[in-house]
C-alpha positions as CSV (number, residue, x, y, z in Angstrom):
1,X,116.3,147.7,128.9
2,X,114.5,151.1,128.1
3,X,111.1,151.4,127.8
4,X,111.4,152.2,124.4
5,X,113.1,148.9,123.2
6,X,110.5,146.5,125.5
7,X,107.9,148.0,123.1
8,X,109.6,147.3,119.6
9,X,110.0,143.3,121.5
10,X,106.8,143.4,122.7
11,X,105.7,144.3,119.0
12,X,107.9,141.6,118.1
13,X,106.5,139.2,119.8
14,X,102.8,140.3,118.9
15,X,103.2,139.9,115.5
16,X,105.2,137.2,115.1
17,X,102.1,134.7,117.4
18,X,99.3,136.7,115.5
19,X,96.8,134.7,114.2
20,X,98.3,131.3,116.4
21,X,95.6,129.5,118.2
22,X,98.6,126.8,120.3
23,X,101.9,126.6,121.2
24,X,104.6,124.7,123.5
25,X,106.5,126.3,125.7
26,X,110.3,124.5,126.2
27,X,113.3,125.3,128.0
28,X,117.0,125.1,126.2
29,X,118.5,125.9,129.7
30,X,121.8,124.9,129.2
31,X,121.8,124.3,125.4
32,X,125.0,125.3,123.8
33,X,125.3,127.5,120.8
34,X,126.0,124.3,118.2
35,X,122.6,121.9,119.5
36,X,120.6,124.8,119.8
37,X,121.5,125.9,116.1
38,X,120.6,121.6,115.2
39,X,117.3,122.1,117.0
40,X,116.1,125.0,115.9
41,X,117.2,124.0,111.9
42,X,115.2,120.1,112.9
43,X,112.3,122.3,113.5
44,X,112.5,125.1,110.7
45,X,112.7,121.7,108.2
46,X,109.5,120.8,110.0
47,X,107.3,124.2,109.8
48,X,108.2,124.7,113.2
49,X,109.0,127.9,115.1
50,X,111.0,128.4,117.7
51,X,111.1,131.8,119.7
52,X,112.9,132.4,122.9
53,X,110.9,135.1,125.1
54,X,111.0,137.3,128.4
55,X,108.2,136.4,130.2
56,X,107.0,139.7,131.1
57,X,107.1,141.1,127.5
58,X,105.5,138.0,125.9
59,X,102.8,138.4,128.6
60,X,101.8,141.9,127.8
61,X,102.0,140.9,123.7
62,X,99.8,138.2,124.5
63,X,96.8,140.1,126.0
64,X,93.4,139.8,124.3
65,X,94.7,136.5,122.4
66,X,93.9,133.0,122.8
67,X,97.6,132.4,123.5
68,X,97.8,134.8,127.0
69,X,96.5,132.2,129.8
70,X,100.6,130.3,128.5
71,X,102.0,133.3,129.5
72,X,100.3,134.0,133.3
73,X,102.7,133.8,136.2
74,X,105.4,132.4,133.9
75,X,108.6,131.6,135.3
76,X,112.5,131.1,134.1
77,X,114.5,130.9,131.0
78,X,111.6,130.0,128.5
79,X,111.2,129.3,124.8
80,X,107.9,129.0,122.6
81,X,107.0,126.3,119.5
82,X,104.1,126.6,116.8
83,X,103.5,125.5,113.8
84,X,103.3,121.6,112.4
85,X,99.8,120.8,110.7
86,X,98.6,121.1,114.8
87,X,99.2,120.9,118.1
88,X,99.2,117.1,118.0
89,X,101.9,117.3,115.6
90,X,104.2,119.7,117.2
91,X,103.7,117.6,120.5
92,X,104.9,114.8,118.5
93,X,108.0,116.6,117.1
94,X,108.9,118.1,120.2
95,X,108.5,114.6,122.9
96,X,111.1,113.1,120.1
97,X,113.6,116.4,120.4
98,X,113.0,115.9,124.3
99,X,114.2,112.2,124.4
100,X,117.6,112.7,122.1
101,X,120.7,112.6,124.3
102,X,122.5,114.9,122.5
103,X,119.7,117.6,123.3
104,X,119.8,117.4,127.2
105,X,118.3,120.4,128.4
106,X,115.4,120.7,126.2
107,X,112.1,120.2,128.1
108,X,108.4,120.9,127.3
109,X,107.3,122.8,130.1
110,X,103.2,123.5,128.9
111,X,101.1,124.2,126.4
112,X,98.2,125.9,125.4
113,X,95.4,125.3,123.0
114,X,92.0,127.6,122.3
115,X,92.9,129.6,125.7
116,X,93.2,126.0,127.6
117,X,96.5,125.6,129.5
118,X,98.4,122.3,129.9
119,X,100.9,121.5,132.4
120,X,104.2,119.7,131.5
121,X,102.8,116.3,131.8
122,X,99.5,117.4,129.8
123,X,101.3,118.5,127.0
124,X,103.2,115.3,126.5
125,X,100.2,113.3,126.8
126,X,99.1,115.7,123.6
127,X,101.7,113.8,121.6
128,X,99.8,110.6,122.4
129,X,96.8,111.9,120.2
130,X,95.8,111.3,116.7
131,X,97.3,113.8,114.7
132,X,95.4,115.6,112.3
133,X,96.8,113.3,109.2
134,X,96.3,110.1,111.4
135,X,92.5,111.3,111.9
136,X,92.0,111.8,108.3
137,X,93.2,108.6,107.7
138,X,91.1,106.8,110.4
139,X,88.0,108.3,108.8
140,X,88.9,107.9,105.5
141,X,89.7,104.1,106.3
142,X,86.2,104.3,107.5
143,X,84.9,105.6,104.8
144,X,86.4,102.9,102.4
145,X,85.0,100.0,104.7
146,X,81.6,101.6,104.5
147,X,81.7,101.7,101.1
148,X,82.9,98.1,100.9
149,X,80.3,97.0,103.1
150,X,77.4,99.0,101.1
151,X,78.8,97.6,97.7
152,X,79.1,94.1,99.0
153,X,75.3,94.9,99.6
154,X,74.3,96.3,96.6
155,X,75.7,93.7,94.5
156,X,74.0,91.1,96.4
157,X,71.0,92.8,96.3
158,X,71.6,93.3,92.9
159,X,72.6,89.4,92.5
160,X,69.6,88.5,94.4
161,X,67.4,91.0,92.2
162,X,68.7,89.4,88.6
163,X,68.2,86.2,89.7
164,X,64.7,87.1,90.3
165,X,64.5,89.0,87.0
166,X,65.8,85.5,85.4
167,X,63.2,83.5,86.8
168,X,60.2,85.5,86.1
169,X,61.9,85.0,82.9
170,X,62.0,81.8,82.4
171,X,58.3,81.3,84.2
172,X,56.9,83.7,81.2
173,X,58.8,81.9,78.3
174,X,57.3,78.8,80.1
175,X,53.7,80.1,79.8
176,X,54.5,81.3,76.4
177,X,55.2,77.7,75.4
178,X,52.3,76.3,77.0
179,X,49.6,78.8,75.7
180,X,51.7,78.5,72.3
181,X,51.5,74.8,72.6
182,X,47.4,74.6,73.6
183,X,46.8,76.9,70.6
184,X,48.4,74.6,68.4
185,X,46.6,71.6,70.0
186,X,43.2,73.6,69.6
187,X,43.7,74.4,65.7
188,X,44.6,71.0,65.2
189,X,41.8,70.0,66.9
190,X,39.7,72.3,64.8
191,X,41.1,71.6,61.3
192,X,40.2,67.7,62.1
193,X,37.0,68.6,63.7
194,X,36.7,70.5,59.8
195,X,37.9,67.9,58.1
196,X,35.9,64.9,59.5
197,X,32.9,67.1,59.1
198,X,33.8,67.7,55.5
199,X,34.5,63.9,54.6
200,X,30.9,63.2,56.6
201,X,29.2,65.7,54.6
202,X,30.9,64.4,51.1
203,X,30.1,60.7,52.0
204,X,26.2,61.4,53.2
205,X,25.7,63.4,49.6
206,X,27.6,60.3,48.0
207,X,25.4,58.2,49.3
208,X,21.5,60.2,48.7
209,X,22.9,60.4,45.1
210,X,23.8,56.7,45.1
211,X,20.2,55.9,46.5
212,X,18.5,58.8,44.3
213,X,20.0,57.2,41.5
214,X,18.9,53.3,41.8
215,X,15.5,54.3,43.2
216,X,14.7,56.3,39.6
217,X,16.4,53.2,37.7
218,X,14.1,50.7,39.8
219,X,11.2,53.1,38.5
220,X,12.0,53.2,35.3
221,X,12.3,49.6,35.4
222,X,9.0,49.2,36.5
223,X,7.0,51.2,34.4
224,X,9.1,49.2,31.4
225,X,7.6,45.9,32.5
226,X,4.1,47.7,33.0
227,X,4.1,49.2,29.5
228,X,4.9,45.8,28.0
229,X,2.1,43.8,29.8
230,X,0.4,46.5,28.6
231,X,0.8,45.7,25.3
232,X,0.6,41.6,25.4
């Protein structure tokens, strides 16, 4: 291969994983034409990539990246995955490729993720994570119970506050009643008080004019029976 054509792959190569923070390396050794057409189409329907590399080239394309501890010391026929939502994801996707029968001879031979290198074993155990849709969900379920919880609270603080409210209520409409029902006593009270004192008053002047008036008819009386003997 002449020095010339390395570059344009190594180019390749470059541009194609810019901007790629993880990947999955895999092997298709001994993949015929057919599966390895089904498997790469599974993943394309998945938004994942599938690139098959020489080591060397992808190593020098890699340099400066996050993606270039993958590529150290790599050996054999190798192939590299990206794509998915995340890593998580594409670990998922792949571990299920890797356990179909009719796919023999795909393995997942590493990873890497934010310049951190996995081994074979590693990067399967990645499939075992939350993925970054399962996570969402997780927190959002939290979230929701939370909520629950904090609106179960609310309303019984709010319960707890009306009935509160309702009895303060109901103690003020009581002391209402009773100051309304001691003013009424009192006035009655008063206009008797008024009236007895009235009827007292009328009966004592009844009474002065009752003696007034047979004390000046005894008088008169007795100057009548003077003036007569008077006269005799």
């Amino acid at each position: 291969m002449s020095k010339y054509v390395k570059q344009l792959i190594t180019n390749e190569i470059r541009n194609r994983l810019d901007g790629v923070q993880y990947l999955m390396l895999v092997s298709l050794t001994g993949i015929d034409a057919n599966v390895n057409k089904n498997i790469r189409a599974n993943l394309a329907g998945k938004g994942i990539n599938l690139m098959v590399i020489k080591n060397s080239l992808a190593d020098r394309a890699a340099e400066g990246t996050p993606l270039a501890a993958a590529f150290n010391n790599l050996t054999g026929a190798n192939a590299v995955c990206w794509g998915a939502t995340d890593i998580v994801a594409l670990a998922k996707e792949l571990v299920n490729l890797s356990k179909n029968k009719e796919h023999k001879g795909f393995e997942i031979k590493g990873a890497v993720l934010d310049s951190e290198v996995f081994d074979a074993k590693q990067a399967v155990e990645v499939s075992k994570w939350l993925s970054r849709e399962e996570q969402i969900s997780v927190i959002v379920g939290q979230i929701v119970s939370i909520g629950a919880k904090l609106s179960g609270q609310f309303i019984s603080v709010g319960s707890a506050v009306a009935s509160q409210i309702v009895k303060i209520a109901d103690k003020e409409v009581e002391v209402t009643n009773s100051e309304t029902t001691s003013s009424e006593t009192a006035n009655s009270e008063t206009a008797s008080n008024e009236t007895t004192s009235s009827e007292t008053a009328s009966s004592e002047t009844t009474s002065s004019e009752t003696t007034s008036s047979e004390t000046a008819s005894s008088e008169n009386k007795t100057e009548e029976k003077t003036a007569t003997e008077t006269t005799t």
